[in-house]
C-alpha positions in Angstrom: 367.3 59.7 -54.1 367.5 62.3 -51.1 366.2 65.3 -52.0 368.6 68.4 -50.4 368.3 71.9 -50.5 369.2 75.0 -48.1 367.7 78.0 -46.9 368.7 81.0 -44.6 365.7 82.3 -42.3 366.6 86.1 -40.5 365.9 86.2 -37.4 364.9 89.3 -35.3 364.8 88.7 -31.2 364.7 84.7 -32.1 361.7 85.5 -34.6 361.5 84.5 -38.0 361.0 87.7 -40.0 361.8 86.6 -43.5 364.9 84.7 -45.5 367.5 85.2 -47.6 367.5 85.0 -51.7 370.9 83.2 -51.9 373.2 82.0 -54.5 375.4 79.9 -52.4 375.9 79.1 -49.2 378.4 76.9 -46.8 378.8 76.0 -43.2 382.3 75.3 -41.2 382.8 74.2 -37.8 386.2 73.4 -36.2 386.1 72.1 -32.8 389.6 73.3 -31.9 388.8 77.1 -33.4 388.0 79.8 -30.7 384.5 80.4 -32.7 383.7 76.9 -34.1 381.1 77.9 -36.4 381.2 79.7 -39.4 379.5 80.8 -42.7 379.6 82.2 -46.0 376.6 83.2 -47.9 376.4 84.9 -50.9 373.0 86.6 -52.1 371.8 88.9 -54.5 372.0 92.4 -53.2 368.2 94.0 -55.2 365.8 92.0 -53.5 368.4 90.1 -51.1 365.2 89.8 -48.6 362.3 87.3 -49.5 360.1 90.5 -47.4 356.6 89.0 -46.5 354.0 90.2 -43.5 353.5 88.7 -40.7 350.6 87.5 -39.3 349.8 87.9 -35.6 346.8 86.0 -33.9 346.1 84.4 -31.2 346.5 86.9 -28.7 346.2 86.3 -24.8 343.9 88.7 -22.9 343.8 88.3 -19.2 340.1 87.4 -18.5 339.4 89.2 -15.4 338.7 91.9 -18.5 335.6 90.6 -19.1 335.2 88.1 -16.3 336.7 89.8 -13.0 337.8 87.4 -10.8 338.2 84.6 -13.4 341.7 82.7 -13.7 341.5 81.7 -16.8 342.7 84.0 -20.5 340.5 84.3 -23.4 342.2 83.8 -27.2 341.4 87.2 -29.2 341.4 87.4 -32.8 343.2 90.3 -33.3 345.1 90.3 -36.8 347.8 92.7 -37.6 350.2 93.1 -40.3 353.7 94.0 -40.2 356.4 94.9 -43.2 359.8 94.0 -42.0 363.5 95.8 -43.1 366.6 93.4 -43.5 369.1 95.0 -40.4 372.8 93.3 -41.5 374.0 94.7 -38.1 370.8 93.5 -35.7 369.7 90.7 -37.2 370.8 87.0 -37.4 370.7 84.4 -39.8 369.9 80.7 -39.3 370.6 78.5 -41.7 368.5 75.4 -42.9 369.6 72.2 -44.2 366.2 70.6 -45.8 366.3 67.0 -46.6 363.7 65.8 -48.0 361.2 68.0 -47.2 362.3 68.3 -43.4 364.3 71.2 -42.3 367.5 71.1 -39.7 369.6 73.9 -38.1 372.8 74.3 -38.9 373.6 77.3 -36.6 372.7 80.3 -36.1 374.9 83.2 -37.0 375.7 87.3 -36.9 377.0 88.7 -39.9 380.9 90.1 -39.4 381.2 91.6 -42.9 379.3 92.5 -45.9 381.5 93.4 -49.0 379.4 94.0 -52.0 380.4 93.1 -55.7 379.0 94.9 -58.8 380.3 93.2 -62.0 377.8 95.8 -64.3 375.5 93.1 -64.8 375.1 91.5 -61.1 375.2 93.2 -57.5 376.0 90.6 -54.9 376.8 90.6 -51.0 379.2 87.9 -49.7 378.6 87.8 -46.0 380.9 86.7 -44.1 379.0 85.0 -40.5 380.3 83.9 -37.1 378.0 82.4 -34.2 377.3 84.5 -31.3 380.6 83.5 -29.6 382.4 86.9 -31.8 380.4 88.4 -28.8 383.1 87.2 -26.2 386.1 87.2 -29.1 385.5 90.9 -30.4 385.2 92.0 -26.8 387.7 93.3 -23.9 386.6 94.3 -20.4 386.7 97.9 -20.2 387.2 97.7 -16.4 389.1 95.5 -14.0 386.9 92.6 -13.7 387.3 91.0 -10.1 385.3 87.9 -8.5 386.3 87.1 -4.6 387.7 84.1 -3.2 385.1 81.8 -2.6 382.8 82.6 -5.9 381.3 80.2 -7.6 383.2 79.9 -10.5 380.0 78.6 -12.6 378.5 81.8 -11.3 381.1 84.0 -12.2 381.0 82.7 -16.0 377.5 82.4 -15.9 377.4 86.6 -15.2 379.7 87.3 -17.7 377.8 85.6 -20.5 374.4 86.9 -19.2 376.0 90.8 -19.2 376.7 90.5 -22.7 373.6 89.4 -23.8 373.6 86.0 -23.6 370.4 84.0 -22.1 370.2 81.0 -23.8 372.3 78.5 -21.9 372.4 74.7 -21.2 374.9 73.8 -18.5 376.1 71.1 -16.2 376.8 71.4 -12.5 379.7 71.7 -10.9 380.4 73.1 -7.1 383.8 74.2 -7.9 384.5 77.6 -5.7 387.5 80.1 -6.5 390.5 79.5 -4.2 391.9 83.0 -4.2 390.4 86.7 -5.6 390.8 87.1 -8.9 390.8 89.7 -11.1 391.8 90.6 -14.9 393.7 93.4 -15.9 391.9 96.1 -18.7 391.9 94.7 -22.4 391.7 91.2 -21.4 390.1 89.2 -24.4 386.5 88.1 -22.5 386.8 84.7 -24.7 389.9 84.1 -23.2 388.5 84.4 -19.5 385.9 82.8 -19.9 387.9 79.8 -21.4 390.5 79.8 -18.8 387.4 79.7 -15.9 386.1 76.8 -17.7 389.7 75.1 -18.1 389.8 75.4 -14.3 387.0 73.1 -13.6 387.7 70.7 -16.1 384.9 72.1 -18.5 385.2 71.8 -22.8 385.6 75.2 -24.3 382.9 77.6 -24.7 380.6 76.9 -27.7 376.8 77.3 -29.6 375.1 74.1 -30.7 372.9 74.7 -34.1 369.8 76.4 -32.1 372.2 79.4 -30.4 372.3 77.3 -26.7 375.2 78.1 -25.1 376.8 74.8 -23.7 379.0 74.5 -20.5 379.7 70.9 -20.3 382.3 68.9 -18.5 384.6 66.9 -20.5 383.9 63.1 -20.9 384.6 60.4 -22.7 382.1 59.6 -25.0 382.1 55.2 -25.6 379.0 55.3 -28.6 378.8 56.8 -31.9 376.6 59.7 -33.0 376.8 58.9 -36.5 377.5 55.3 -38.6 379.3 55.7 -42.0 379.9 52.4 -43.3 381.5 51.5 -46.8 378.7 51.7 -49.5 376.2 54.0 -47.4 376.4 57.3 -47.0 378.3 57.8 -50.0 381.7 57.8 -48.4 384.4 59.2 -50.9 387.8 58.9 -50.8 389.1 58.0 -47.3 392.5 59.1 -46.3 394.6 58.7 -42.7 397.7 60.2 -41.8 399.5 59.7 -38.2 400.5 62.6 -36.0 403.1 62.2 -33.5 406.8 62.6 -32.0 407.1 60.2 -29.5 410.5 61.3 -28.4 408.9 64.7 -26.9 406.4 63.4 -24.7 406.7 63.4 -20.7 406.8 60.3 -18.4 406.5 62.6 -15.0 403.4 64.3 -14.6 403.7 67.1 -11.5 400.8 70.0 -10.3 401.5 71.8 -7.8 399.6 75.2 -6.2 400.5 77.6 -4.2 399.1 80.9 -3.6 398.6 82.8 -0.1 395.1 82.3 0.7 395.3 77.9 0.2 396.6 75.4 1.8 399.3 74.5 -1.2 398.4 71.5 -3.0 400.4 68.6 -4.6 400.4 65.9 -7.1 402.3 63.7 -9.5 401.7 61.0 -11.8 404.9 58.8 -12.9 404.7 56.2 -16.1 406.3 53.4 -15.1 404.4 50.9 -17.5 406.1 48.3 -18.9 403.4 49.0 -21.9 404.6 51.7 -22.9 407.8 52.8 -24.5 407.7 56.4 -23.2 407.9 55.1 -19.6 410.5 55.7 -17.6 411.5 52.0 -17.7 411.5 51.9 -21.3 413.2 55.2 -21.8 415.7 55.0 -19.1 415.0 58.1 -17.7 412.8 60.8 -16.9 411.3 64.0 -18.7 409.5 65.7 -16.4 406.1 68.1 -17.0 405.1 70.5 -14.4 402.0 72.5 -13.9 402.4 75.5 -11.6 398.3 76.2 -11.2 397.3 79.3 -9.1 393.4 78.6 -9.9 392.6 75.0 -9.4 390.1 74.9 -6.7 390.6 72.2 -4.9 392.4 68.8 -4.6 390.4 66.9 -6.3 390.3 69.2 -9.5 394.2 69.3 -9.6 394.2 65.6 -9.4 391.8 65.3 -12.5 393.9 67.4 -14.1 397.0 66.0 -14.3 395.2 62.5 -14.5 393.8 64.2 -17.7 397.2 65.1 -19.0 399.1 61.8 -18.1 396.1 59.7 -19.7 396.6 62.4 -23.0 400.6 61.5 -23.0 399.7 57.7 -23.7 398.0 58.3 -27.0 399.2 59.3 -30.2 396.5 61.2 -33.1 395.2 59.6 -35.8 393.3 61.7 -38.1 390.9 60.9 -41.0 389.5 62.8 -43.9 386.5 61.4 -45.8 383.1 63.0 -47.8 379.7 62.4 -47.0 376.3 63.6 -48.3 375.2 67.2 -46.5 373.5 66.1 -43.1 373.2 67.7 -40.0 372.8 67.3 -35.9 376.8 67.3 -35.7 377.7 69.4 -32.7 380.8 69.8 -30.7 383.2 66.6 -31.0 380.4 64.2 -32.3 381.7 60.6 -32.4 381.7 59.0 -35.9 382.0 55.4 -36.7 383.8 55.0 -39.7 384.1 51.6 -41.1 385.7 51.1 -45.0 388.3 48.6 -46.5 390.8 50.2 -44.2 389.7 52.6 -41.6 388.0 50.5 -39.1 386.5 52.6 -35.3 385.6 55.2 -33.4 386.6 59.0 -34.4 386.3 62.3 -32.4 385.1 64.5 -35.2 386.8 67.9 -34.8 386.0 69.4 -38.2 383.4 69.6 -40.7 382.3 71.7 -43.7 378.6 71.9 -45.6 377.9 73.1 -49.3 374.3 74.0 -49.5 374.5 73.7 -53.4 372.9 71.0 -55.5 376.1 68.9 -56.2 377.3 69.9 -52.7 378.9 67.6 -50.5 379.9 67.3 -46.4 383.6 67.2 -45.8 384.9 65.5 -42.6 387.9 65.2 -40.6 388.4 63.4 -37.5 390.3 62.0 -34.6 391.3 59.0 -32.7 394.2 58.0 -29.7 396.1 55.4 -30.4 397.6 54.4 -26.8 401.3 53.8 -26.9 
């Protein structure tokens, strides 16, 4: 039988400086949510620090010290002790999900509030925890905030995130330059720009994988699955699918267009004329037209892949799937989940997902699929 327990480490500077004494604790993340990750912990509020000292050794000394001239660096053995305070407004929190004796990340997280409960026999926190992305939410620029025709727009995101703090960051490439100045008026949510840049280049939304990395990646289509659940294993409980969609809504004509003083203006439509599909125009009878108006896309090729992107979208219909697992972790941003039972058979997008660190805690899944049409 796996053996599962949880623990929450604090973190000062990225440096473990002692954990939590918790009563209960929980992880959310919802792909779709402007701050995907979540937490609640609650912990006794006497003693809510597991306080210890830390030993430092191991220290580098340059060795031209000793040895001038010399390359090389000598280890000392210097040993010093240090008696860490709990900051609720500094610090961070990682949480832990052990299994078995090894120990995975769930996030890592900055505490948003800390109501405390006295009932006259116990004193408890419940704090309420967000990844670092509150950092871009809870903010609005102070100043008008202008990048020039011709930027970079990776660069321009890139300066935002590092000028509020933010250093850890895995990204992919893209050579994608602003068409036209730009600039945001005062009290402009920061998430929202920075979401809008990455829209523009064809980018997922911002988001934190489990360690705190930033990751900028471009959207793709993902054919394999990160995780297997498979009737009998896993302990799969209670599998339900429901069917989201209103056929009678969707487009058949697909149209982009830009035009702004600075570009050349740009054009580009798509028309579903598939026999295949019984939104088409041939099928319907007529056309409902979609059109995109985009000041921002730089370049041909990025408004094509756009309304490419939004066509291909129109031809599939949602099917969703809730089901319960055992706690595990390692699911990031829109894992792919195989989920094979009596009768859910394929490949899901999992777009949300929920942890309870207790004992008789369980992993709660829902997730995605299109359906073409």
């Amino acid at each position: 039988m796996t053996k599962i327990s949880g623990r929450v480490a604090i973190l000062r500077d990225g440096i473990e400086i002692g954990s939590l004494n918790c009563i209960d604790t929980s992880v959310k993340y919802n792909s779709k949510a402007k701050v995907k990750r979540a937490c609640q912990i609650k912990c006794k509020s006497k003693e809510n620090m597991k306080s210890y000292y830390q030993k430092e050794y191991d220290f580098l000394f340059p060795s031209e010290d000793a040895f001038p001239g010399e390359s090389m660096f000598l280890v000392g053995n210097e040993y010093v002790k240090k008696k860490y305070v709990f900051d609720k407004m500094k610090d961070r929190l990682k949480v832990y999900l052990n299994k078995d004796g090894t120990e995975y990340s769930l996030g890592v997280f900055m505490i948003i509030s800390a109501p405390k409960s006295d009932n006259g026999k116990l004193e408890e926190y419940s704090f309420e925890c967000y990844d670092e992305t509150m950092k871009l939410e809870q903010n609005q620029i102070d100043e008008r905030l202008f990048f020039a025709n011709g930027t970079s727009q990776l660069s321009a995101i890139n300066k935002i995130l590092v000028d509020l703090g933010f250093m850890l960051i895995i990204s992919d490439d893209s050579s994608a330059l602003l068409q036209n100045d730009r600039e945001w008026e005062v009290g402009t949510n920061v998430l929202d720009i920075v979401n809008e840049l990455l829209k523009e280049i064809n980018f997922c939304d911002f988001h934190i994988n489990s360690e705190g990395y930033v990751k900028l990646i471009k959207k793709r289509q993902k054919d394999n699955a990160d995780f297997v659940y498979k009737k009998g294993k896993f302990s799969i409980i209670v599998p339900e699918t429901t069917e989201k969609i209103d056929v009678y809504k969707i487009p058949n004509v697909f149209v982009g267009t830009i035009s702004n003083p600075d570009t050349p203006n740009m054009y580009f439509k798509i028309v579903n004329d598939r026999l295949d599909s019984p939104v088409s125009t041939i099928n319907r009878g007529f056309p409902i037209r979609k059109t995109y108006k985009l000041d921002n896309i730089a370049s041909q090729d990025e408004l094509e892949e756009f309304i490419k992107n939004e066509f291909n979208n129109s031809l599939q219909q949602t099917e969703s799937i809730t089901f319960s697992t055992e706690q595990e972790a390692m699911h990031e941003f829109e894992s792919v989940v195989q989920v094979e039972t009596n009768n859910i058979k394929g490949l899901y997008v999992e777009i949300d997902w929920s942890i309870n660190l207790g004992v008789n805690g369980d992993m709660k899944h829902t997730a995605e699929r299109k359906v073409f049409i």
